[in-house]
C-alpha positions in Angstrom: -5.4 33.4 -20.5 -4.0 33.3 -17.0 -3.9 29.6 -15.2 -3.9 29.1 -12.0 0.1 28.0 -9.6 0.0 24.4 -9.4 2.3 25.3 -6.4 1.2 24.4 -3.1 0.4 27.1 -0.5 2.4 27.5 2.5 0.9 25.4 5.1 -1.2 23.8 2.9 -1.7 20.3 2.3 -1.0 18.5 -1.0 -1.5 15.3 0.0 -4.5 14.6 2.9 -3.4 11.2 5.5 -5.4 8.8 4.0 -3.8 9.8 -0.3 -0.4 9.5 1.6 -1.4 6.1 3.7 -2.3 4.7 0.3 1.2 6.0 -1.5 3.1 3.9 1.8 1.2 0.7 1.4 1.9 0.9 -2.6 5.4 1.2 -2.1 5.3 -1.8 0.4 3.5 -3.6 -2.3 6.0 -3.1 -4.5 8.6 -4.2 -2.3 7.5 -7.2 -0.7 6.3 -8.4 -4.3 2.4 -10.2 -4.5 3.9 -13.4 -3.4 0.2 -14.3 -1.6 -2.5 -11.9 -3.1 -5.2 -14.0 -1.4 -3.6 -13.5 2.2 -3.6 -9.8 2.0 -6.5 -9.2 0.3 -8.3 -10.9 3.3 -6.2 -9.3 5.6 -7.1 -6.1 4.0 -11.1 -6.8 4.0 -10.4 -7.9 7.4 -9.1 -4.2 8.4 -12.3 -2.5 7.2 -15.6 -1.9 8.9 -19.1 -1.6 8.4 -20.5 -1.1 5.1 -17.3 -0.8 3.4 -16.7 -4.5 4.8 -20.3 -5.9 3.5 -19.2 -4.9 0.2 -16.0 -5.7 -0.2 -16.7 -9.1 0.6 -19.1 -9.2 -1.4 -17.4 -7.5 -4.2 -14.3 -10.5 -3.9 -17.8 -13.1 -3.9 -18.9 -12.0 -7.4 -15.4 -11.7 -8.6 -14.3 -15.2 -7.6 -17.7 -16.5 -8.7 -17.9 -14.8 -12.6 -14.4 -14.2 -13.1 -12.0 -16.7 -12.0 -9.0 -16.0 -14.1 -8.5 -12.7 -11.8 -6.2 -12.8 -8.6 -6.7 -11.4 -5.7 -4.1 -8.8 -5.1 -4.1 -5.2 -2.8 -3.5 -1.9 -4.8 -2.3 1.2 -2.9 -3.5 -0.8 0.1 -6.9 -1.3 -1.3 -8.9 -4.8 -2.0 -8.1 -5.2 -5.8 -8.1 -8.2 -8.3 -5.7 -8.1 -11.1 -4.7 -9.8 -14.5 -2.7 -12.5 -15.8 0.5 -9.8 -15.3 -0.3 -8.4 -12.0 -1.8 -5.3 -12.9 -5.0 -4.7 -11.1 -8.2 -5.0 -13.3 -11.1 -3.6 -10.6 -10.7 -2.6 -7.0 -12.8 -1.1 -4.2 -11.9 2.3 -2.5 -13.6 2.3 0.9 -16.0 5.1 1.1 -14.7 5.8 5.1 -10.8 5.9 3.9 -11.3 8.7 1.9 -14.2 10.0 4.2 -16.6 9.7 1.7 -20.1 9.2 1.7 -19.8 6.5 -0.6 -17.4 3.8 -1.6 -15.9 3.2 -5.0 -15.9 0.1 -7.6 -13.2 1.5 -9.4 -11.8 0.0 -12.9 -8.1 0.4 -14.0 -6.7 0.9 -17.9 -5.8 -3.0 -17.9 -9.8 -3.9 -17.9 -11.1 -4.6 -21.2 -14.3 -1.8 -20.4 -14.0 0.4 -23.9 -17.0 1.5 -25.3 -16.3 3.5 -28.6 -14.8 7.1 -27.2 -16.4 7.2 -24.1 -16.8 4.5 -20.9 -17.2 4.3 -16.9 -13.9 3.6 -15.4 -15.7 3.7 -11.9 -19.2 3.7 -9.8 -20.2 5.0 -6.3 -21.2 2.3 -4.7 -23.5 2.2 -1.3 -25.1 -1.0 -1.1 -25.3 -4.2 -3.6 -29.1 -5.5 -3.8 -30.0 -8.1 -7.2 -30.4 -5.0 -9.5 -26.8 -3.9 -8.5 -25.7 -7.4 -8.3 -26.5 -8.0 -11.6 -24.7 -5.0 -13.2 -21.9 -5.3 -11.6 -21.4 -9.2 -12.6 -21.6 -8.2 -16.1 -18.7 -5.1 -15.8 -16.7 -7.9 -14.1 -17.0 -10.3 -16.8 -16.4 -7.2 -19.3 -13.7 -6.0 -17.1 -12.0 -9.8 -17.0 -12.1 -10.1 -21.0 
């Protein structure tokens, strides 16, 4: 069977702007260490706009309200909340980053999520009424362990 080169075209992108932006703001994570996750979680909420805002804020709401224990942290320059050691549990991918038509509620290896063989690690997200509200309270509090 015959697979398709993994190699990148001449002139053609492997990585778009925003994959790279993300990479850079990782790698100033790393270096600058989390010593003040709240700060730059705010700072990061504070950067976006529109809808992508009203959720996020919302999003760090229902996570400081149902599941304390998590920290507010950034992840690849993203609003996140991590663990007990550091490692991000959730976090929200802004829909307009990526240019997207919807933004992300993603869900990392470290939350506690499994399901038998098979589980959501993430959810489009494009507005958070009571019915979403609700689910997503109860993945956090899954998520958190």
């Amino acid at each position: 069977m015959a697979t398709k080169s993994t190699k990148a075209v001449k002139g053609e992108k492997t990585f778009t702007d925003a994959e790279k932006e993300a990479m850079k703001d990782l790698a100033k994570e790393r270096k600058r260490g989390k010593k003040d996750g709240a700060a730059d979680l705010a700072a990061k909420i504070a950067e976006l706009g529109g809808n992508d805002k009203v959720l996020a804020q919302k999003l760090h709401e229902l996570v400081t309200a149902h599941a304390p224990g998590l920290k507010p942290t950034t992840w690849y320059g993203m609003p996140a909340w991590a663990g007990d050691n550091g490692k991000a549990v959730l976090f929200f991918t802004p829909g307009e980053k990526f240019k997207e038509r919807y933004a992300t509620l993603g869900f990392s290896s470290s939350a506690k999520l499994d399901e038998g063989n098979f589980w959501p690690t993430s959810y489009a997200l494009l507005k958070i009424g009571p019915a979403e509200e609700k689910q997503i309270v109860a993945r956090i509090k899954q998520a958190a362990g």
